[in-house]
C-alpha positions in Angstrom: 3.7 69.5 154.8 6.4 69.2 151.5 3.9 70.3 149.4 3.2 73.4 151.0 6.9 74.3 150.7 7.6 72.3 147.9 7.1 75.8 145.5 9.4 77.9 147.9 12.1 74.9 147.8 11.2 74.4 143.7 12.0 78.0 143.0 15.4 78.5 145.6 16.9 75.3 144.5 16.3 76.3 140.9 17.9 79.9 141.5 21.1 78.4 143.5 21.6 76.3 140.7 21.5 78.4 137.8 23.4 80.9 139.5 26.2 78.3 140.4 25.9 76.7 137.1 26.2 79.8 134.8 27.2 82.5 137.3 29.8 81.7 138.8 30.5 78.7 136.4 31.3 82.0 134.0 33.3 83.5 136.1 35.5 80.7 137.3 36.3 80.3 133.4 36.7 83.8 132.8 39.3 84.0 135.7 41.0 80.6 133.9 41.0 81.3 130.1 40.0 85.2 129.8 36.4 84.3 128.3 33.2 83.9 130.0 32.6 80.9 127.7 29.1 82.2 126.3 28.8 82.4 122.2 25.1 82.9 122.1 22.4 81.9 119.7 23.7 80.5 116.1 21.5 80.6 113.2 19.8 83.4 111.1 16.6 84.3 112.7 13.5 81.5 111.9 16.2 78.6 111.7 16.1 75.5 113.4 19.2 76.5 115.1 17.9 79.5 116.3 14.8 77.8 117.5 16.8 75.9 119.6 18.9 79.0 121.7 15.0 80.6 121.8 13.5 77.4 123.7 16.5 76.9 125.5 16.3 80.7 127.3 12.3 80.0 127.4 13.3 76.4 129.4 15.0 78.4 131.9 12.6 81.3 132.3 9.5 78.9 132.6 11.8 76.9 135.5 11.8 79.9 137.1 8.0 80.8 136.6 6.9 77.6 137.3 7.9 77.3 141.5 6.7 81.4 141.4 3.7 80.7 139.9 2.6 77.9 142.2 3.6 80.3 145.2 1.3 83.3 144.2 -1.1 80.7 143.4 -1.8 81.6 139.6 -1.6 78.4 138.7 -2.6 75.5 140.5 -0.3 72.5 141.6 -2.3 69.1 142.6 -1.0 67.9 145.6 1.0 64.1 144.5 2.0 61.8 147.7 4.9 63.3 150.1 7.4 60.3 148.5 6.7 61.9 145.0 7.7 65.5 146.1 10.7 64.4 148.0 11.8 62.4 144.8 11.4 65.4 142.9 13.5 67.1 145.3 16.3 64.9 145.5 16.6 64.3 141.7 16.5 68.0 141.0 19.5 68.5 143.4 20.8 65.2 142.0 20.6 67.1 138.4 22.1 69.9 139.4 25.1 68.2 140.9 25.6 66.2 137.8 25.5 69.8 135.3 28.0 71.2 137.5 30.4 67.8 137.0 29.9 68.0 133.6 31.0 71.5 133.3 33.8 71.0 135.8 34.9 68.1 133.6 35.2 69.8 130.4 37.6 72.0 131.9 38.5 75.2 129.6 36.9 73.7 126.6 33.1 74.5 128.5 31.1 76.9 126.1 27.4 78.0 126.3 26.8 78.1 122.3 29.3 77.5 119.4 31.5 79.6 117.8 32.2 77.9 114.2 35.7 79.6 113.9 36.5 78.5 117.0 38.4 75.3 117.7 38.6 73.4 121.6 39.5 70.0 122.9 37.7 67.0 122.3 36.4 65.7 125.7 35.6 62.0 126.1 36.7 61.5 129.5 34.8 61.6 132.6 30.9 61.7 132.1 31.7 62.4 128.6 32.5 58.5 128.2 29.2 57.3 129.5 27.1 60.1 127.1 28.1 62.4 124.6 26.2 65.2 126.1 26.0 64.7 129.8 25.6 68.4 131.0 21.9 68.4 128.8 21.2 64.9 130.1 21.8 66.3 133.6 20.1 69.4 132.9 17.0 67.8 131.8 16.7 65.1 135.0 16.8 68.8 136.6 13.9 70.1 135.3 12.1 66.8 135.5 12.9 66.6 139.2 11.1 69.9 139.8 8.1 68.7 137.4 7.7 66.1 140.3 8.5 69.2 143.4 5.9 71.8 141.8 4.2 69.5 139.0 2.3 72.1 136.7 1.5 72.7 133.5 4.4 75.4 133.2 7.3 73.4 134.5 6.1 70.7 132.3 6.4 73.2 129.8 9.9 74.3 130.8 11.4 70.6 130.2 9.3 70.0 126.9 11.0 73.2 125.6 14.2 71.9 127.6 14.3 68.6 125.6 13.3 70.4 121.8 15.7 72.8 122.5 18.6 70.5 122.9 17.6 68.0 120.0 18.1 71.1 117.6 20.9 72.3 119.0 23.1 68.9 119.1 22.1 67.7 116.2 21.6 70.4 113.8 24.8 72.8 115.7 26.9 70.9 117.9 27.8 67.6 116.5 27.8 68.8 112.7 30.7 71.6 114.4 32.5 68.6 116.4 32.6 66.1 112.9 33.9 69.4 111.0 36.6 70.5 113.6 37.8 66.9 115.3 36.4 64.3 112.2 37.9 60.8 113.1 38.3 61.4 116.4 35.0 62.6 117.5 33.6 59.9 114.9 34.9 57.5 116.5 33.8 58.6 119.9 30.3 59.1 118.8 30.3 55.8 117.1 30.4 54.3 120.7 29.0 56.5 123.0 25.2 57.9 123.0 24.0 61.2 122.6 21.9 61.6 126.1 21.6 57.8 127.3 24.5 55.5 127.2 24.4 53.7 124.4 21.2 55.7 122.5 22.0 58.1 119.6 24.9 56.3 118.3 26.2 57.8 115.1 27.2 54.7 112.1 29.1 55.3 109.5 27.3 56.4 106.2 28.1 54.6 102.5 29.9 57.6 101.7 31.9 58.2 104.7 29.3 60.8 106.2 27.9 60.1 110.2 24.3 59.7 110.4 22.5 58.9 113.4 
């Protein structure tokens, strides 16, 4: 029976939450700060950066085809044991509960992209003292959630480009922006909290006073 519906619940728990998360997540910081929060892709076209915001909008538009797929049957899911599709379920909503903390917790400093010029608050509080990076972390148990619900080749897809996408963009984007605008202080915070995994992706010290993972 849950994998007969499992598609149909894969692709409406998928479009409640990105609605939520960047819908009306946009519009509740609009209505606070006057911005919708999104700066877009960095990076000239080709760059590593720019690879990152191109697998990151692929991620979320082969969620999405994944569940629709499976339902039209273009693509074929093999059925998995009940318990593994209502794990899938639960740690999908579980992931989705946990990106919309993480926004909620980095209150008017929340951004989709990075705008070089532009200088917010340091968060460390909240989820942001058990990993540096906790809405990605979250956003990636989402998509591995729904791997389980509709487990194809394309939703496996979606969290492969998920995960690449994120690499590039927090380590070649966000944290070289965060050491340039906060230095010490978000040193010192990455120096004891990991990147996606508490503890994991630790930035030292370098000999010459430069962070290196």
């Amino acid at each position: 029976m849950m994998s007969e519906v499992a598609p149909a619940l894969a692709l409406g728990l998928y479009l409640a939450g990105l609605v939520t998360a960047f819908g009306v997540r946009s519009w509740i910081h609009r209505r606070r700060t006057g911005s919708s929060g999104f700066r877009g892709v960095s990076g000239a076209p080709g760059s590593p950066e720019w690879w990152g915001g191109i697998l990151f909008a692929a991620a979320l538009v082969l969620g999405a085809a994944g569940p629709v797929l499976a339902l039209t049957g273009t693509v074929a899911a093999p059925r998995l044991p009940q318990a593994l599709s209502w794990a899938g379920a639960v740690v999908t909503v579980v992931g989705f509960l946990g990106v919309l903390a993480a926004q909620a917790g980095m209150g008017a400093s929340w951004r989709v992209g990075v705008d070089a010029t532009e200088r917010t608050e340091l968060v460390t509080t909240g989820a942001f003292a058990v990993v540096r990076n906790p809405i990605f972390t979250a956003m990636l148990t989402t998509l591995a959630g729904l791997t389980l619900l509709v487990p194809t080749v394309v939703t496996a897809a979606a969290w492969l480009c998920l995960l690449v996408a994120v690499e590039l963009q927090v380590r070649l984007v966000e944290e070289p922006y965060l050491l340039s605008t906060h230095r010490q202080a978000y040193a010192s915070y990455a120096a004891h909290v990991g990147r996606f995994m508490p503890g994991l992706g630790r930035l030292r010290p370098a000999p010459l006073g430069e962070l290196t993972p």
